[in-house]
N, C-alpha and C positions, 0 to 999 in steps of 0.2 A: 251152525253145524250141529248134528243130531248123533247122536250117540253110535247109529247104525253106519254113520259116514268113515271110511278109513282115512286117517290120518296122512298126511301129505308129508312126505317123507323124501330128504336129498336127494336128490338121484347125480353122481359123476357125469357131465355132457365131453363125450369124448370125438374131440375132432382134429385131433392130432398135431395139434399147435403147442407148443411151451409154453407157458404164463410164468411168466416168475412174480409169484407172489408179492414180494417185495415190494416192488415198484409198482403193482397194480395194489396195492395199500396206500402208495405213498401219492399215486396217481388221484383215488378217491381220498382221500386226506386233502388235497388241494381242489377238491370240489371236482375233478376233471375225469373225464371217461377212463377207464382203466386200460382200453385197447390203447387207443390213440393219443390219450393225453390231453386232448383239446377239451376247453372248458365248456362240457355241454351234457354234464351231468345232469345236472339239476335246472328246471326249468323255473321253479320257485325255491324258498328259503329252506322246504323240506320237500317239494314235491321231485321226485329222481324223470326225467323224463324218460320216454317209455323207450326211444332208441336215441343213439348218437346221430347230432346231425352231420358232424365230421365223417366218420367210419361206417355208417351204418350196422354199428352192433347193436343186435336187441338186447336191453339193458332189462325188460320186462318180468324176464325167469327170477332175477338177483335181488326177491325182495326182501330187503333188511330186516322188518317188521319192528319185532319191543326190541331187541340187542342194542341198537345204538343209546338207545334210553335209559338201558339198564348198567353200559359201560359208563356213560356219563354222569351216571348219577353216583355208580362207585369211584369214579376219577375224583370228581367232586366233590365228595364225602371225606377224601383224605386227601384233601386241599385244605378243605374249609374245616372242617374239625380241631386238626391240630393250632392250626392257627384261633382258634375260639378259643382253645383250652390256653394257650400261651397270653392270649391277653388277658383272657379271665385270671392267672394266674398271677402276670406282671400287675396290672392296674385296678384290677376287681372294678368295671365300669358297671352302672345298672342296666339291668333288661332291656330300653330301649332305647340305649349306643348300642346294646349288641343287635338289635332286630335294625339299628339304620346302618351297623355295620355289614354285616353278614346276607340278608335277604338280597339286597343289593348282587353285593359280590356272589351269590350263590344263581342270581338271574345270566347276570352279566354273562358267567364262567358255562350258562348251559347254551345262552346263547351263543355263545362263540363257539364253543366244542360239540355242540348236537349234530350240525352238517357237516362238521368235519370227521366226526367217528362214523356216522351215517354214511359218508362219502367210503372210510376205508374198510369199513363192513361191504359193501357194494361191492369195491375191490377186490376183497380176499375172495366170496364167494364167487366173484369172476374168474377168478385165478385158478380155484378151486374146480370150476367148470359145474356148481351143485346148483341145481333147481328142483320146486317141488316136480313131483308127479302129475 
């Protein structure tokens, strides 16, 4: 993108339907299309597939981009933090019980939580009805 390029900016897609947000969070949170429900979000472990094959919604507009990367890694941070400081605190273990404890759980935690905020980022902006320009 070039400096001369304007910027891609939300636009409301209004078609007169309700979303209630909620549930199309809770829908992509379970990996599943936010219309319909059915599990066909995701065609790979992060790749969103481009429509539903249940419903035919184009899911292509709702792209999540860095946000689910940057929720999870705040989710994460105050996961894993406090619990560092509580063991360092209780046990005082050296540097590497804390790197074979922590690294660990800090992979594990993004991989379980990445497609699932990815999934509800999808959702909201579904619900929402925003795609770029």
């Amino acid at each position: 993108m070039s400096a001369s390029e304007p910027i891609a900016r939300p636009v409301p897609i209004d078609d007169g339907e309700r979303r209630d947000r909620s549930a199309a969070m809770w829908r992509g949170w379970c990996r599943r299309c936010p219309r319909c429900g059915e599990p066909t979000l995701f065609r790979a472990f992060l790749k969103m597939a481009p429509a539903c094959a249940a419903c035919g919604e184009d899911l292509e507009p709702f792209r999540a981009d860095d946000a689910p990367a940057y929720f999870t890694i705040f989710i994460i941070g105050h996961i894993i933090v406090p619990l560092v400081l509580m063991v360092e605190r209780g046990w005082s273990p050296s540097l590497w019980v804390h790197a074979l404890l922590w690294i660990p759980a800090s992979l594990l935690l993004s991989l379980a939580l990445l497609p699932r905020i990815k999934g509800a980022t999808i959702g909201l902006l579904w619900a929402l009805r925003f795609k770029p320009r």
